[in-house]
FIMAR-968282 format. One record per residue (C-alpha): residue in one letter; x, y, z. Coordinates in steps of 0.1 Angstrom, whole numbers, padded with zeros to 4 digits, always signed. Layout:
residues N
aXYZ...
//
This chain:
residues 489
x+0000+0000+0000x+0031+0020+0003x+0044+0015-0030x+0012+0028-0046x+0007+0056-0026x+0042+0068-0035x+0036+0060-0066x+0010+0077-0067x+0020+0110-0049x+0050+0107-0075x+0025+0108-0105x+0005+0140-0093x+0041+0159-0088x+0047+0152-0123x+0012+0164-0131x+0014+0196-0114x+0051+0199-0128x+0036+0198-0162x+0005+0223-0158x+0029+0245-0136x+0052+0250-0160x+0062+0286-0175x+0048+0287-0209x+0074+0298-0223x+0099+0270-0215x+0082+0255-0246x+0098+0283-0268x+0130+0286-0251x+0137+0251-0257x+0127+0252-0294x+0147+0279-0301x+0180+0267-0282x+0175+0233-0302x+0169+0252-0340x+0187+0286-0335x+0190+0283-0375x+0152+0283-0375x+0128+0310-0379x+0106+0323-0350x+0071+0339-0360x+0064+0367-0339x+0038+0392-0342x+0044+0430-0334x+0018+0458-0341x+0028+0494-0350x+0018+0522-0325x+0009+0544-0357x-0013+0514-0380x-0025+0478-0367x-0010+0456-0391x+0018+0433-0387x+0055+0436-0391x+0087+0421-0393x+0113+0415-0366x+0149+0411-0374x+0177+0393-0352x+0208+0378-0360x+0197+0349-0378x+0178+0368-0400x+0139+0382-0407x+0117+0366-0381x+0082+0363-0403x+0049+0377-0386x+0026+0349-0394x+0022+0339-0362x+0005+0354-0335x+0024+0365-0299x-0006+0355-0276x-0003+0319-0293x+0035+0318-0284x+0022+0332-0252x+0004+0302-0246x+0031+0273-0245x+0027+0267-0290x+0052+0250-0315x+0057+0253-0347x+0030+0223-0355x+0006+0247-0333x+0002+0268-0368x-0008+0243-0388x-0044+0240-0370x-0067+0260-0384x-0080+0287-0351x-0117+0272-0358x-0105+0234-0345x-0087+0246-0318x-0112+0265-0303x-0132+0237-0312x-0106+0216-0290x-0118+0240-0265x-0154+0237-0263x-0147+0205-0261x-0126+0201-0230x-0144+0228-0211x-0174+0207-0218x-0154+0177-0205x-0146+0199-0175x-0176+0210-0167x-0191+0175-0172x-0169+0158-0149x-0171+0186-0123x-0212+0184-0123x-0207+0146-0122x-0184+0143-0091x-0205+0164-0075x-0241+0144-0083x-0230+0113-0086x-0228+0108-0045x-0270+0120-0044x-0283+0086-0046x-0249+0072-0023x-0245+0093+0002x-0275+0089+0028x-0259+0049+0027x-0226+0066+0038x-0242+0088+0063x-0262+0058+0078x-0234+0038+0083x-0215+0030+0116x-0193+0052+0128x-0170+0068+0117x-0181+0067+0079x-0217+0074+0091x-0229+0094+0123x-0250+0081+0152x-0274+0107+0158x-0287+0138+0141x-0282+0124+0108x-0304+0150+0087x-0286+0178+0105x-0253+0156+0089x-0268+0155+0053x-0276+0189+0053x-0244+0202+0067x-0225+0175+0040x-0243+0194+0013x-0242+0229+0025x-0206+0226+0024x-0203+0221-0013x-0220+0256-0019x-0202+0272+0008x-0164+0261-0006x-0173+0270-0032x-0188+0308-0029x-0155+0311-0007x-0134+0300-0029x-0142+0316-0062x-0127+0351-0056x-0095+0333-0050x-0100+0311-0083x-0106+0345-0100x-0077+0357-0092x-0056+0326-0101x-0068+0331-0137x-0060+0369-0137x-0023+0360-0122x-0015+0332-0146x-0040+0322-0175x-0070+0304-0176x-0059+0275-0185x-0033+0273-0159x-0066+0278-0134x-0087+0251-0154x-0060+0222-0147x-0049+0231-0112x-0089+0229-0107x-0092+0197-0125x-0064+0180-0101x-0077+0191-0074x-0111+0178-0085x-0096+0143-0090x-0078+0143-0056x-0110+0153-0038x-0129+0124-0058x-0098+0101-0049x-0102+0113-0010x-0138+0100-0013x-0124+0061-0023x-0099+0060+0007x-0119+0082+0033x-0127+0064+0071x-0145+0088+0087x-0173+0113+0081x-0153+0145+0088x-0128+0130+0058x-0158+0130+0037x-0171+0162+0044x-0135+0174+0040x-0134+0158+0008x-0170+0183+0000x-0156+0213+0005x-0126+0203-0018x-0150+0196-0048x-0164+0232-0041x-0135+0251-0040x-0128+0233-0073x-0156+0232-0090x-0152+0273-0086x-0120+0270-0102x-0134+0248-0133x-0164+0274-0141x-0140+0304-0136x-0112+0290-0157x-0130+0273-0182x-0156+0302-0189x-0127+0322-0192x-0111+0303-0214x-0140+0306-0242x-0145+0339-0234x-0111+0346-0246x-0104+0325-0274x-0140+0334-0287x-0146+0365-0306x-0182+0382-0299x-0204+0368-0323x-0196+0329-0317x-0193+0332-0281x-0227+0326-0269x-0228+0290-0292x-0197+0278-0275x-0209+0289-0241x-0241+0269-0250x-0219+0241-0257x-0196+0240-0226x-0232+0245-0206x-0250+0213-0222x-0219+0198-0208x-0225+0204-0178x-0264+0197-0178x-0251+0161-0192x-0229+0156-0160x-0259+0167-0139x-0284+0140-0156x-0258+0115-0157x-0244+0117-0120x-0266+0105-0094x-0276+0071-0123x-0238+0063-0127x-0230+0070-0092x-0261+0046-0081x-0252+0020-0109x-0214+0020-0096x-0219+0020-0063x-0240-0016-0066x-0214-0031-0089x-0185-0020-0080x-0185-0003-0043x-0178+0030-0027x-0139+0027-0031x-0137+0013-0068x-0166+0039-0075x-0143+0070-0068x-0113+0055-0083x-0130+0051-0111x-0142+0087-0115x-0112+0100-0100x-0096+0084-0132x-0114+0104-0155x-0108+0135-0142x-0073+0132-0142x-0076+0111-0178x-0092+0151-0184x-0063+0173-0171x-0039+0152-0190x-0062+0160-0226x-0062+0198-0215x-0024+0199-0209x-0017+0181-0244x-0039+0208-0258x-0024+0236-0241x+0010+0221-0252x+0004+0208-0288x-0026+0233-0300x-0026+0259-0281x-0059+0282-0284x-0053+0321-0294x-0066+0346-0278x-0088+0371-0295x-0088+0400-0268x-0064+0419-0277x-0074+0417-0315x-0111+0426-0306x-0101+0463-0286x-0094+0491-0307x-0056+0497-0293x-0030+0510-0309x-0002+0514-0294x+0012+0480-0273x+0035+0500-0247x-0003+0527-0233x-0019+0495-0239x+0005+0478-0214x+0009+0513-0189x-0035+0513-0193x-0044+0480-0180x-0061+0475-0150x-0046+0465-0117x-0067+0434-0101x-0080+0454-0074x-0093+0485-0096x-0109+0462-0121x-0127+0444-0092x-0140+0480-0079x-0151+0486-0111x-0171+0455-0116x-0189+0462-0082x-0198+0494-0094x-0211+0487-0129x-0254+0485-0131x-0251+0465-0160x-0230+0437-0146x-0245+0439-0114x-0283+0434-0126x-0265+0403-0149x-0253+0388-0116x-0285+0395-0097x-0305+0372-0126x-0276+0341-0119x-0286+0351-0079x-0326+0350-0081x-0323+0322-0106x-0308+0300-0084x-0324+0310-0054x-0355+0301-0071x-0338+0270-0081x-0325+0263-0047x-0361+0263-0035x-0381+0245-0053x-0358+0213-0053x-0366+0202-0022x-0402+0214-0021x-0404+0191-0052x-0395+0161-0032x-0418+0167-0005x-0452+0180-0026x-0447+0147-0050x-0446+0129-0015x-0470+0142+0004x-0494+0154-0025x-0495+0129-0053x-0477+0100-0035x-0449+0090-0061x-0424+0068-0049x-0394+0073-0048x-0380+0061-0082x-0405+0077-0099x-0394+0112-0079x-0360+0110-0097x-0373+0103-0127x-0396+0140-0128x-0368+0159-0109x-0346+0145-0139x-0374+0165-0168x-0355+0198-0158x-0323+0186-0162x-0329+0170-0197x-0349+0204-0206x-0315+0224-0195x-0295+0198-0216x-0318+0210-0247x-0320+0246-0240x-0288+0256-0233x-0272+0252-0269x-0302+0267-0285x-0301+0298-0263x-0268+0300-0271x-0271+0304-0311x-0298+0326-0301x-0274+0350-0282x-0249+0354-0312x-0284+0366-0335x-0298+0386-0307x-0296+0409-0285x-0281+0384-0253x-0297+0408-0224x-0336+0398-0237x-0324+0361-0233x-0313+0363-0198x-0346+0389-0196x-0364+0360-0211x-0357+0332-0187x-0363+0355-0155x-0400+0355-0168x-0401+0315-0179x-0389+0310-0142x-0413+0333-0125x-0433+0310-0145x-0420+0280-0133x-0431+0289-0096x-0463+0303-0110x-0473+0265-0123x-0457+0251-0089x-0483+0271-0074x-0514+0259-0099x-0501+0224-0091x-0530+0215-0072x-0550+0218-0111x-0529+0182-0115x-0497+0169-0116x-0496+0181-0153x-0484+0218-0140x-0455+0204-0121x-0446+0184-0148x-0447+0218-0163x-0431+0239-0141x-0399+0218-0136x-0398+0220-0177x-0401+0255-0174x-0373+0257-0145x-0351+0235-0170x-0356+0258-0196x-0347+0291-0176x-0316+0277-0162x-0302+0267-0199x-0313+0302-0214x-0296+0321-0186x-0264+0304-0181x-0259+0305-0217x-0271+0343-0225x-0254+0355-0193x-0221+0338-0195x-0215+0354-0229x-0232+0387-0218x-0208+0394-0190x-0179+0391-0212x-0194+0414-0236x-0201+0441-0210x-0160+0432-0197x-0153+0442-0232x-0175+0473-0238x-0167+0488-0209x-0130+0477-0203x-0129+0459-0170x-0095+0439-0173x-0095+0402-0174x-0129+0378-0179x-0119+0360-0149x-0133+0386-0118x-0165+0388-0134x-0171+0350-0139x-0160+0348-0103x-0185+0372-0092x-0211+0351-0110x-0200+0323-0091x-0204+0335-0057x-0242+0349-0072x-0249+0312-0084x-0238+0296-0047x-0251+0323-0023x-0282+0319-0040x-0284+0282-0038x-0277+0290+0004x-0302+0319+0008x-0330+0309-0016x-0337+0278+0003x-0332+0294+0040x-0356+0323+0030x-0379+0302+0008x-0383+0273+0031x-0386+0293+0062x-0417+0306+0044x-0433+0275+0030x-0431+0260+0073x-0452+0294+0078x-0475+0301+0051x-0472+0267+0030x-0448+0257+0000x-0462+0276-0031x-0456+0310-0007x-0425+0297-0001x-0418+0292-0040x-0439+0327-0050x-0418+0350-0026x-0383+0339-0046x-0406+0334-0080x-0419+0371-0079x-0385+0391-0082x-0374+0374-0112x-0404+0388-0129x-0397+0421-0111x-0359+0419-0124x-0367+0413-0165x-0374+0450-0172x-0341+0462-0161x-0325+0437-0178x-0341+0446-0212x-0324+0481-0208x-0288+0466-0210x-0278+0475-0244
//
């Protein structure tokens, strides 16, 4: 057991040696090895924006290939993909990302109440509701914590840099999960997958939003979303199909396996096809040297996201959505109880209609966001969720309108992750806030405090005056909310 857990411990150092690497080692080696060899390098004039040559001793360097490529650990092979597959390559593994993220953290729905019931010290004695609940609160509450800090590892170092660390620690959370003895190792184990799961949605929304130019970025946003929405429907019936074939340790193993088989794609693609960015090419600058004495320090650019209207009403729609979100899911489970008797099986299988309805909407509302305008998107699904809790209240017409409003509540959620996503990087761009990474921070704590206050509020309510109160009192502000979000230009 020694020998493998050296072995192991070995493996990750190489990891992390890998994804910690400068990216320009890459270069320096290249050119050491070939100083005969051409370099493309890219240079832009402070008096016109085109390209121009560099000399050296070895002759013209040509200027077919872009700086911010270089910039991000590419070769010479690196220029033979066209820029649409590697931003393709992109999509793809923040999908990936985002999948495994949503899975690790769903899969354990349908195991954990067996690990909390069991003798101590996996399970807990007494009080095990007050366990549960305090096991899941901790996933939002890492999290929330933790994204400012994953914000500003993307702003100090790159995105993708952020994005792998985030991944690793993902996989040795998941990994903590197979070996852990007692509860408080498990719940430790929680509040690592939160604090990396900020770190995936930071880095990898950051990622497209820079190596995405305006008008595709709300279809690749789409894209990495339904990624996530798979993860989500997938989780809790491959963590329960698993768990009964294969047990809790091989379980985790398993998916700690494909997270790290998912850090190791991303570093080949940071290595081998590296994606370019488009933000400098996008603003209107001319000169490189008041472009580089203009840029934003970390702390001014975060003032000035906390004082723009426009990206504050974005993040209040990820806040109210989720609160709403946060609300109604375990309502759900005690109204289909209580109310219409379903069993349990069935339950999972009506809770599951929202997350197949995100899966679908989520792409299409993100074509829609690069043919219209993306803030009557995001307007759009704070009215199909006030909807959603309208129907939850109507339920008692049949259990047709809560089949309906958990469509509905699918729906809104794909439409305004997609049209939000992208729309916060266009307002970073419009009105020059630095780097995308603060603001996708900022929308991360939104999404995970209101996935802690919108049940606390909302549940508090529904023991007082009944559940559709409960629902209609974090339902009603979204509606409120979609007419100042149609004035965002």
């Amino acid at each position: 057991r020694r020998r493998v857990n050296r072995s192991f411990t070995a493996l990750l150092c190489i990891i992390i040696g890998l994804s910690a690497a400068p990216p320009h080692c890459c270069n320096s080696l290249q050119i050491r090895s070939h100083p005969s060899r051409s370099f493309n390098y890219r240079t832009i004039s402070p008096k016109r924006k085109e390209a121009t040559s560099i000399s050296s001793e070895d002759g013209v360097i040509d200027s077919s290939f872009p700086l911010n490529t270089i910039r991000g650990g590419g070769n010479e092979s690196s220029s033979s993909i066209p820029q649409t597959r590697r931003r393709s390559l992109v999509v793809l593994l923040v999908a990936t990302a985002l999948f495994n993220d949503m899975l690790q953290l769903t899969m354990l729905l349908p195991i954990i109440h067996t690990l909390v019931s069991s003798p101590p010290p996996l399970g807990v004695a007494n009080n095990k509701e007050v366990a549960l609940g305090i096991f899941f609160a901790a996933k939002d509450i890492c999290q929330m914590l933790s994204a400012p800090f994953a914000g500003v590892l993307c702003s100090k170092f790159s995105p993708h840099v952020a994005l792998i660390s985030s991944i690793l620690g993902l996989g040795v959370a998941t990994f903590v999960f197979a070996e852990a003895r007692t509860f408080w190792q498990l719940l430790l184990a929680r509040g690592a997958q939160g604090a990396a799961s900020a770190a995936v949605l930071c880095g990898g929304l950051s990622l497209i939003a820079e190596t995405h130019p305006q008008n595709v970025r709300g279809k690749a946003m789409g894209y990495a979303q339904s990624g996530l929405a798979a993860g989500m429907l997938m989780g809790p019936l491959i963590g329960g199909l698993l768990f009964e074939q294969l047990g809790r340790k091989n379980t985790f193993r398993l998916a700690a396996g494909m997270v790290l088989a998912n850090a190791m794609a991303m570093i080949i693609l940071i290595r081998f096809a590296p994606p370019a960015s488009n933000k400098d090419d996008e603003r209107e600058k001319d000169d490189l040297n008041k472009k580089a004495e203009g840029e934003l320090s970390l702390v001014k650019s975060s003032k000035q996201l906390l004082h723009n209207f426009d990206i504050l009403a974005v993040t209040a729609s990820t806040f109210i959505i989720h609160a709403v979100v946060g609300v109604i899911k375990p309502l759900s489970q005690v109204v289909l109880d209580k109310e219409f008797g379903v069993s349990m099986v069935k339950r999972s299988f009506i809770i599951s209609i929202a997350t197949f309805a995100f899966f679908i909407a989520a792409p299409i509302a993100g074509v829609l966001s690069d043919h219209m305008q993306r803030s009557h998107l995001v307007a759009l699904s704070l009215v199909l969720m006030s909807c959603s809790s309208a129907f939850f209240a109507l339920r008692h017409l049949g259990v047709w309108a809560f089949y309906v409003s958990v469509a509905l509540l699918g729906v809104a959620m794909g439409v305004q992750k997609s049209s939000s996503q992208s729309l916060l990087a266009d307002l970073v761009d419009k009105h020059e806030l630095g780097d995308y990474s603060m603001v996708y921070a900022l929308s991360d704590v939104s999404d995970s405090l209101g996935l802690i206050i919108g049940p606390l509020v909302g549940l508090a309510l529904s023991q007082i005056y009944g559940p559709s109160v409960g629902v209609l009192s974090i339902g009603i502000p979204c509606l409120l909310l979609a007419p100042v979000m149609m004035r965002i230009a």
